[in-house]
C-alpha positions in Angstrom: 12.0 261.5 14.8 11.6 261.5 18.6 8.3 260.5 20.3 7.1 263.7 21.2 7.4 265.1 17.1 5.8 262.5 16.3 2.7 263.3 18.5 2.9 266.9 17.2 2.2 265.7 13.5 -0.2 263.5 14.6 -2.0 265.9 16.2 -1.8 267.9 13.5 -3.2 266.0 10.9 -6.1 265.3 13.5 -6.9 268.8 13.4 -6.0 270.0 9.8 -6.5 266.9 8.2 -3.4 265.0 6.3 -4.0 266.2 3.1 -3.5 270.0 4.2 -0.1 269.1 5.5 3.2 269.0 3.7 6.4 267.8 5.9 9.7 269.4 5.7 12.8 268.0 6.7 16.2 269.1 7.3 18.1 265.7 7.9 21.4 265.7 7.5 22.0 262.4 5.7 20.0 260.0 3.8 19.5 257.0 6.5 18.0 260.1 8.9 16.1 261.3 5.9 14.6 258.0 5.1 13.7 257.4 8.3 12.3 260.0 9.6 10.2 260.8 5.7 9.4 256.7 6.3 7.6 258.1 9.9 5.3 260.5 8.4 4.1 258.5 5.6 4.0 254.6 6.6 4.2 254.9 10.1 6.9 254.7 13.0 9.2 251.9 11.3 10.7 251.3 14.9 7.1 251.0 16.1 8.1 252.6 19.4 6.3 255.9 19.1 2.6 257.3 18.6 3.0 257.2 14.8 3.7 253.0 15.2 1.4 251.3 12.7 -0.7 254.7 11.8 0.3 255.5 7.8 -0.5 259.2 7.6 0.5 259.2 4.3 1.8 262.7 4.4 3.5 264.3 1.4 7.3 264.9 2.7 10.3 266.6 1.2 13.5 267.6 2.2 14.7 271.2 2.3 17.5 270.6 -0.2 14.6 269.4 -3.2 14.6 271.6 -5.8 10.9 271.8 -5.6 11.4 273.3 -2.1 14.4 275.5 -3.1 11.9 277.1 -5.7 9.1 278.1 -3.1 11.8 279.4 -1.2 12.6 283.4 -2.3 16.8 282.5 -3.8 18.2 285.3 -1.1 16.6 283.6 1.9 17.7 280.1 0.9 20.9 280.4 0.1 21.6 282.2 3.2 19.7 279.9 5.8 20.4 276.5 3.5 23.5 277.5 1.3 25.9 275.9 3.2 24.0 273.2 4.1 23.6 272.3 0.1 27.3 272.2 -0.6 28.3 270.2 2.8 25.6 267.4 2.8 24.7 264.5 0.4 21.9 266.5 -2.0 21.4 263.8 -4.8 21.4 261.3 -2.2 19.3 262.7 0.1 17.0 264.0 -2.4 16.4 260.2 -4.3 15.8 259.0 -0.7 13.5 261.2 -0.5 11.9 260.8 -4.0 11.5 256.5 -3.2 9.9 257.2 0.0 6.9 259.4 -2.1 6.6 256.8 -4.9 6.7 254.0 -2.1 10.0 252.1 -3.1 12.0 252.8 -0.3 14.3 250.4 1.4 11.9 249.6 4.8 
């Protein structure tokens, strides 16, 4: 998650206040995924951008969580993120995603 994102979803918490926001990511694979989810929540792990030691502790999920998939109307998903759940990692991607929100990931 670049620098200038991560300014964006600081800002926006500012403004709407954390627990109003919900973070969705697309990441390819889980290392991006886990990275990126580890941003939002505990802060910039590379401690080079704005988000570097502020733990927002957003909620964050990836588009390919079933929970997402169900707010999602079926014809819409699987034409925008169909492909995308048959080429990429989903049950690795998606447990990433699930030990970042119960605070067990690897960083």
């Amino acid at each position: 998650m670049d620098q200038v994102v991560q300014e964006e979803v600081k800002k926006a918490a500012e403004v709407y206040g954390k627990e109003n926001l919900l973070v969705v990511l697309g990441s390819p694979d889980e290392d991006s995924a886990e990275i990126f989810a580890e941003t939002v929540t505990a802060g910039d792990p590379t401690y080079a951008g704005p988000l570097a030691g502020i733990a927002l502790d957003i909620p964050v999920y990836h588009i390919l969580e079933d929970e997402m998939k169900a707010a999602i109307p079926l014809d819409v998903y699987d034409d925008q993120i169909g492909l995308m759940e048959l080429s990429l990692d989903k049950e690795e991607i998606c447990e990433v995603m699930k030990n970042v929100r119960e605070g067990t990931s690897s960083f």
